[in-house]
Short mmCIF file of the C-alpha atoms (twelve columns), coordinates in Angstrom:
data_MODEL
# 
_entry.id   MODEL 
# 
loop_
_atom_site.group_PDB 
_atom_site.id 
_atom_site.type_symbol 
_atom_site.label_atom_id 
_atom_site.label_alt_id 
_atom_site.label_comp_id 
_atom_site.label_asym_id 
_atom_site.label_seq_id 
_atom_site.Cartn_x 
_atom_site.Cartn_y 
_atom_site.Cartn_z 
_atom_site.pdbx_PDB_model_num 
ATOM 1   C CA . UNK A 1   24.735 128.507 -199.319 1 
ATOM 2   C CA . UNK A 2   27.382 125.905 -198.772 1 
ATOM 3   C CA . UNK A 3   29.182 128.765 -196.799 1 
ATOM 4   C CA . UNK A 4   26.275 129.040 -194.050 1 
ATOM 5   C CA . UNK A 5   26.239 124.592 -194.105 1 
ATOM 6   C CA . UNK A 6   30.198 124.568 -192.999 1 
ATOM 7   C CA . UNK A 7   29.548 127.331 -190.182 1 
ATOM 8   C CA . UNK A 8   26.343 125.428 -189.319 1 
ATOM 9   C CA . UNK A 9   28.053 122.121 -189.086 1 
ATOM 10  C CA . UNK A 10  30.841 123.589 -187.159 1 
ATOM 11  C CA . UNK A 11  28.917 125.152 -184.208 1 
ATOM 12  C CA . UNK A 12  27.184 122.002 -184.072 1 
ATOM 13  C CA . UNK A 13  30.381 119.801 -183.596 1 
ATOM 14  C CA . UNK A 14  31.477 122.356 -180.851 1 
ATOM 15  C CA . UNK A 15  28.229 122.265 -178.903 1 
ATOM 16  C CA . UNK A 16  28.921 118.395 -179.622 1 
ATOM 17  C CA . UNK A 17  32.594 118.033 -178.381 1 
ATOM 18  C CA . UNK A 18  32.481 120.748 -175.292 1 
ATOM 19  C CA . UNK A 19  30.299 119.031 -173.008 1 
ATOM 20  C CA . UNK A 20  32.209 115.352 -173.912 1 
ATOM 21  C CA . UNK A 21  35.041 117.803 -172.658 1 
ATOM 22  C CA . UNK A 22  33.933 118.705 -170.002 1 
ATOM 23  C CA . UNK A 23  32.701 115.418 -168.908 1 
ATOM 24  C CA . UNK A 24  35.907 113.295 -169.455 1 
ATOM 25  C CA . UNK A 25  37.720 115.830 -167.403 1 
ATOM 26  C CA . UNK A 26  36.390 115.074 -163.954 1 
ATOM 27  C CA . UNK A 27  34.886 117.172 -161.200 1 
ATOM 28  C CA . UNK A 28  37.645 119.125 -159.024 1 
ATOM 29  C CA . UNK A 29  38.318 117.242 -155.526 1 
ATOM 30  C CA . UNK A 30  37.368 114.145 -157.876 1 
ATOM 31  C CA . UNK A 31  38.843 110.950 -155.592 1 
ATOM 32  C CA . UNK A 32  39.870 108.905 -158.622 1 
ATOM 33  C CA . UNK A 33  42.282 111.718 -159.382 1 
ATOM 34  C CA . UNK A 34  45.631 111.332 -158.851 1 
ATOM 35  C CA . UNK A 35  47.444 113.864 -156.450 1 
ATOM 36  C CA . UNK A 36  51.055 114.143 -158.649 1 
ATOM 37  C CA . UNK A 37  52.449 112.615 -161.165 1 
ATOM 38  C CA . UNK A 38  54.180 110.208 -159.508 1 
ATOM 39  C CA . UNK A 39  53.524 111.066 -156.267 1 
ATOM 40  C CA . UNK A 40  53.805 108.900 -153.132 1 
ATOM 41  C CA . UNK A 41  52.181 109.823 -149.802 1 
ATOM 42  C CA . UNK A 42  53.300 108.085 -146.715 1 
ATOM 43  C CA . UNK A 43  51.343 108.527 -143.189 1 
ATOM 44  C CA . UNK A 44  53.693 108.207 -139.894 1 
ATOM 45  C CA . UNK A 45  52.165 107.741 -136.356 1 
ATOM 46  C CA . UNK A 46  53.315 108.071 -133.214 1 
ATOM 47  C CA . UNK A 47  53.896 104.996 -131.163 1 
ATOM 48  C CA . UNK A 48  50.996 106.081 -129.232 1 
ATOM 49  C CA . UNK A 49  48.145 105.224 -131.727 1 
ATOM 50  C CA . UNK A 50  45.884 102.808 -131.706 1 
ATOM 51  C CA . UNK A 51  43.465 101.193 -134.202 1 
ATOM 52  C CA . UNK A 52  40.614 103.771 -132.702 1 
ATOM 53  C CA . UNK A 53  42.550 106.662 -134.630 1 
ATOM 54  C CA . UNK A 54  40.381 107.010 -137.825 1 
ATOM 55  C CA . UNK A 55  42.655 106.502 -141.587 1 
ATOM 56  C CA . UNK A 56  44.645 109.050 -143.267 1 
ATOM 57  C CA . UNK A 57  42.985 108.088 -146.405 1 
ATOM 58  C CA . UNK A 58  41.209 110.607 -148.148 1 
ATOM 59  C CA . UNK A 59  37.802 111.375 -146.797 1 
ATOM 60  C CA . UNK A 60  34.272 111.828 -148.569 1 
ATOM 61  C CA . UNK A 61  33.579 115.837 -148.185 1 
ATOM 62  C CA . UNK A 62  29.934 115.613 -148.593 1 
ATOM 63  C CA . UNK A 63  29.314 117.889 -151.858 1 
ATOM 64  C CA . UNK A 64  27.008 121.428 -151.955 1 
ATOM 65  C CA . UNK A 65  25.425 121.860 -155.315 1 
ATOM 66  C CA . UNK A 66  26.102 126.066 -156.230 1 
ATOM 67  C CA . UNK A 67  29.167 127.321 -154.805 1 
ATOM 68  C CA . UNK A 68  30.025 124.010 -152.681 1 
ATOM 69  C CA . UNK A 69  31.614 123.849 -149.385 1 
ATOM 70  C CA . UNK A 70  34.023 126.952 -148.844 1 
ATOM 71  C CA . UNK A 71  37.920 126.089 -148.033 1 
ATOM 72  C CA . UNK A 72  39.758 127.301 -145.064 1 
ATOM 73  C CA . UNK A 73  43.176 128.419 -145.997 1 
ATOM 74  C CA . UNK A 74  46.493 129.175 -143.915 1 
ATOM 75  C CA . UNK A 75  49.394 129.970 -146.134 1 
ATOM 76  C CA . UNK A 76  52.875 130.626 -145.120 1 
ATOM 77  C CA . UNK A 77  54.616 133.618 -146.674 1 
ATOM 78  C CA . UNK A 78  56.026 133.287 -150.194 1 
ATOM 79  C CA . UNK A 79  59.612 132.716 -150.240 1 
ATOM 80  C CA . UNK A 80  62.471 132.444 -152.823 1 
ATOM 81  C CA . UNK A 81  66.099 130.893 -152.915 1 
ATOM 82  C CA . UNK A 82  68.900 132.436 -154.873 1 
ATOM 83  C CA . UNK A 83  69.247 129.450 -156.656 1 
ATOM 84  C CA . UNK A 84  65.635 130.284 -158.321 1 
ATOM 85  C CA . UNK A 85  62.999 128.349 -156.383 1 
ATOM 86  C CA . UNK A 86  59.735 129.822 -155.488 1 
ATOM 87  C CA . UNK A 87  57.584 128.413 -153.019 1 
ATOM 88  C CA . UNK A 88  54.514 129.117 -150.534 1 
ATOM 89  C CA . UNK A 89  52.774 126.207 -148.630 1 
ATOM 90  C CA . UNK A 90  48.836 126.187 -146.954 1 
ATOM 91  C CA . UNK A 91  47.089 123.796 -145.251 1 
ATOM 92  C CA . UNK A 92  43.167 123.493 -146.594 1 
ATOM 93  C CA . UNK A 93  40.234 122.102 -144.855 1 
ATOM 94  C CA . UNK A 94  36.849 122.092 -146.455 1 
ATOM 95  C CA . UNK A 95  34.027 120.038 -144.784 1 
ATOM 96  C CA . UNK A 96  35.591 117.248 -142.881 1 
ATOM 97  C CA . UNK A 97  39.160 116.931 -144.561 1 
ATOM 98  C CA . UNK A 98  42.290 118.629 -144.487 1 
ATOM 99  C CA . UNK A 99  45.445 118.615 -146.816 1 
ATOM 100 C CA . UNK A 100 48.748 120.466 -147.252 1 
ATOM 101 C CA . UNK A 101 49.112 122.488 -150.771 1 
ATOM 102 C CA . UNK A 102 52.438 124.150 -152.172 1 
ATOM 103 C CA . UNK A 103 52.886 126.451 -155.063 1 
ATOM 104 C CA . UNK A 104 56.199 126.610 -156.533 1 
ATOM 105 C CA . UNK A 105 58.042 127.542 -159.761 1 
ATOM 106 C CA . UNK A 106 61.337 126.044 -159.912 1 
ATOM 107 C CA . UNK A 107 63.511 128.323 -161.956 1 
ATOM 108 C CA . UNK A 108 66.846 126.562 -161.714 1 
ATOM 109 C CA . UNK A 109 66.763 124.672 -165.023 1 
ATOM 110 C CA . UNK A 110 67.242 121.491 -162.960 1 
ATOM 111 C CA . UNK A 111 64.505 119.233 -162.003 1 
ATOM 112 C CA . UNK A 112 64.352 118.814 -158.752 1 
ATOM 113 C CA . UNK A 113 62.541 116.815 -156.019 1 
ATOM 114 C CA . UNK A 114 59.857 118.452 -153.311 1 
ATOM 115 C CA . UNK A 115 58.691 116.913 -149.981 1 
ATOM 116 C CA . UNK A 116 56.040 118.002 -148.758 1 
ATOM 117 C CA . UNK A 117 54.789 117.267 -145.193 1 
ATOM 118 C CA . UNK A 118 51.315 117.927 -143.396 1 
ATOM 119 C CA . UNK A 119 52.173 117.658 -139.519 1 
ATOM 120 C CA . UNK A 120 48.922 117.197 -137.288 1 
ATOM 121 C CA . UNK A 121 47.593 116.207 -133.653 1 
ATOM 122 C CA . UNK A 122 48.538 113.143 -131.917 1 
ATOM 123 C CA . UNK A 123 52.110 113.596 -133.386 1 
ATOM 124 C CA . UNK A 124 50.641 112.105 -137.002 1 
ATOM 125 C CA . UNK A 125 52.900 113.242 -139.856 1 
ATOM 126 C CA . UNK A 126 51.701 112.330 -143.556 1 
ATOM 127 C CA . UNK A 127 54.194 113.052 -146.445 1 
ATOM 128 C CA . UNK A 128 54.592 113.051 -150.259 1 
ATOM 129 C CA . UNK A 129 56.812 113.344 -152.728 1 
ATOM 130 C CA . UNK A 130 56.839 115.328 -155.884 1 
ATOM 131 C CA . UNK A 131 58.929 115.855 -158.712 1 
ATOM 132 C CA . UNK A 132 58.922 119.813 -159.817 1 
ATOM 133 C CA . UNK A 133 60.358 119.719 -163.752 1 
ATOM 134 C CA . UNK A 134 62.387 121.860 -164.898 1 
ATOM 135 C CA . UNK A 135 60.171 123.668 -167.365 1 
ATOM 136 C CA . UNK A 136 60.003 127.454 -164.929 1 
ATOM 137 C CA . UNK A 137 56.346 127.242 -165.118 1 
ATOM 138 C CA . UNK A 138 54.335 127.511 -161.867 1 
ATOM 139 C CA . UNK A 139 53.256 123.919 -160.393 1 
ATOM 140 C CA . UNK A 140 51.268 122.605 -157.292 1 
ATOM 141 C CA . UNK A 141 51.938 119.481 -155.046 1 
ATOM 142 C CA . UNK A 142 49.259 118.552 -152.575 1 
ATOM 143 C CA . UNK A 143 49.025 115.708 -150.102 1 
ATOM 144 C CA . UNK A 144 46.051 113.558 -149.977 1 
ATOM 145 C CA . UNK A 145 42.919 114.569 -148.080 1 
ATOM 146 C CA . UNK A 146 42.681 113.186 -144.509 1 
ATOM 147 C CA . UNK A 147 39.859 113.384 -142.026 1 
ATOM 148 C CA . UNK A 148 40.053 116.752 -139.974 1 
ATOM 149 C CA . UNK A 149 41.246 116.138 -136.388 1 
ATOM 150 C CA . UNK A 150 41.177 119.292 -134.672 1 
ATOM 151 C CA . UNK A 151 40.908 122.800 -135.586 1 
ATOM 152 C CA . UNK A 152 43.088 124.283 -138.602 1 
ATOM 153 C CA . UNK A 153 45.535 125.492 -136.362 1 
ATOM 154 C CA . UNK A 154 46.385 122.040 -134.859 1 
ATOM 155 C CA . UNK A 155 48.070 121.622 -138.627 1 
ATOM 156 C CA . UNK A 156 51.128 122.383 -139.849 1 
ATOM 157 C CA . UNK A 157 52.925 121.949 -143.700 1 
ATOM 158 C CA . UNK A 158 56.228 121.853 -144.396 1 
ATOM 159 C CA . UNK A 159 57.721 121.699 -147.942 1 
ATOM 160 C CA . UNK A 160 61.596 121.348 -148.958 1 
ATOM 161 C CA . UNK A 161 63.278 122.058 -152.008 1 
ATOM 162 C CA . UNK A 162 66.111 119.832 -152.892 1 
ATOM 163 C CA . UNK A 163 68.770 118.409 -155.752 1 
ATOM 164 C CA . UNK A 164 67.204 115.342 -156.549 1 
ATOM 165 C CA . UNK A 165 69.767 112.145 -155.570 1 
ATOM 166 C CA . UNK A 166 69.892 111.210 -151.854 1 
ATOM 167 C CA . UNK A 167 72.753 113.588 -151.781 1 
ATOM 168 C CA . UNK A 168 71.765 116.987 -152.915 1 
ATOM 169 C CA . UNK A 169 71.586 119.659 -150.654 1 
ATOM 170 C CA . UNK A 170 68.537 121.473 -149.420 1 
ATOM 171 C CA . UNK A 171 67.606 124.272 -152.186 1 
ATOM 172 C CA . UNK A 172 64.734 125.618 -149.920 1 
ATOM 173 C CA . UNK A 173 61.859 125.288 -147.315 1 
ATOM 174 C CA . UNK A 174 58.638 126.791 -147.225 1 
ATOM 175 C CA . UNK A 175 55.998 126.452 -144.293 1 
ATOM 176 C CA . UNK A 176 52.438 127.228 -143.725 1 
ATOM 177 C CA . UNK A 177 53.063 129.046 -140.274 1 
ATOM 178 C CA . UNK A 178 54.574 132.614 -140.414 1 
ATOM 179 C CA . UNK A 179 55.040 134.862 -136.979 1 
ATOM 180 C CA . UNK A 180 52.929 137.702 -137.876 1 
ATOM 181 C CA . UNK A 181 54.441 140.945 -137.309 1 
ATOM 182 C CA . UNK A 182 52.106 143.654 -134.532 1 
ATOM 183 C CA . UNK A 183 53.841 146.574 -136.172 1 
ATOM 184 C CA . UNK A 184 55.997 147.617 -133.534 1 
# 
């Protein structure tokens, strides 16, 4: 009898703690989530712009209930150094926004430093900074979500691989635009 109480009890405290879980750990796309660890985005402008030019801040996508809004993706091809970094970059829009995205592993048992750049119209350039670790276990770095000025192909991402230090030399550089081959 005391047997079937402890089983009892302990479904009860999961069906308890799973949806506190669940709760506390935010809704994907949340705002008040941070991009990186340490992260810092910068937005650059032409000389051009004016205050009509809407912020680079992130946008509100307006939210589906189901599947949500679907996401556009361009990726680059996946590329590797010999040193042991593994990279491929996209640019995302869903609704109204648009970001840059990379996926890397950095095997070089070094940690190292990414930038990571999302080019756009009117010659607007936003960029952030990311440390990758050196733990060889895949990662993502992602700029902040901007309001969509064009169509996805007026958008371009750029990430770069380097030593961190102001010094260390370029360990690789992965894009979101590839040449696509016809075949012949």
């Amino acid at each position: 009898m005391n047997v079937r109480l402890l089983a009892l009890a302990g479904v009860v405290a999961c069906v308890v703690v799973l949806p506190l879980t669940v709760a506390s750990a935010g809704q994907v796309g949340d705002p008040a989530r941070p991009v990186a660890d340490g992260a810092r985005a910068t937005v650059r402008t032409s000389p051009d712009d004016d205050a009509k030019i809407p912020s680079a801040a992130p946008g509100s996508s307006p939210r589906l209930l189901g599947l949500g809004l679907a996401t556009a993706t361009r990726c680059g091809l996946e590329v590797s150094s010999p040193d042991g970094v593994e990279a491929q970059t996209c640019v995302l829009t869903q609704g109204e926004d648009t970001w840059a995205r990379t996926y890397y592993r950095n095997a070089t048992g070094k940690a190292l430093e990414s930038l990571l750049s999302l080019m756009g119209p009117g010659d607007r350039t936003m960029q952030i900074r990311c440390a990758a670790g050196a733990d060889d276990e895949p990662a993502t770095c992602e700029t902040p979500r901007e309001h969509t000025r064009g169509g996805l192909d007026a958008y371009t991402a750029v990430a770069e691989f380097a030593e961190r230090g102001s010094g260390g030399p370029l360990l690789l550089r992965s894009g979101s635009n590839y040449a696509a081959s016809d075949g012949s």
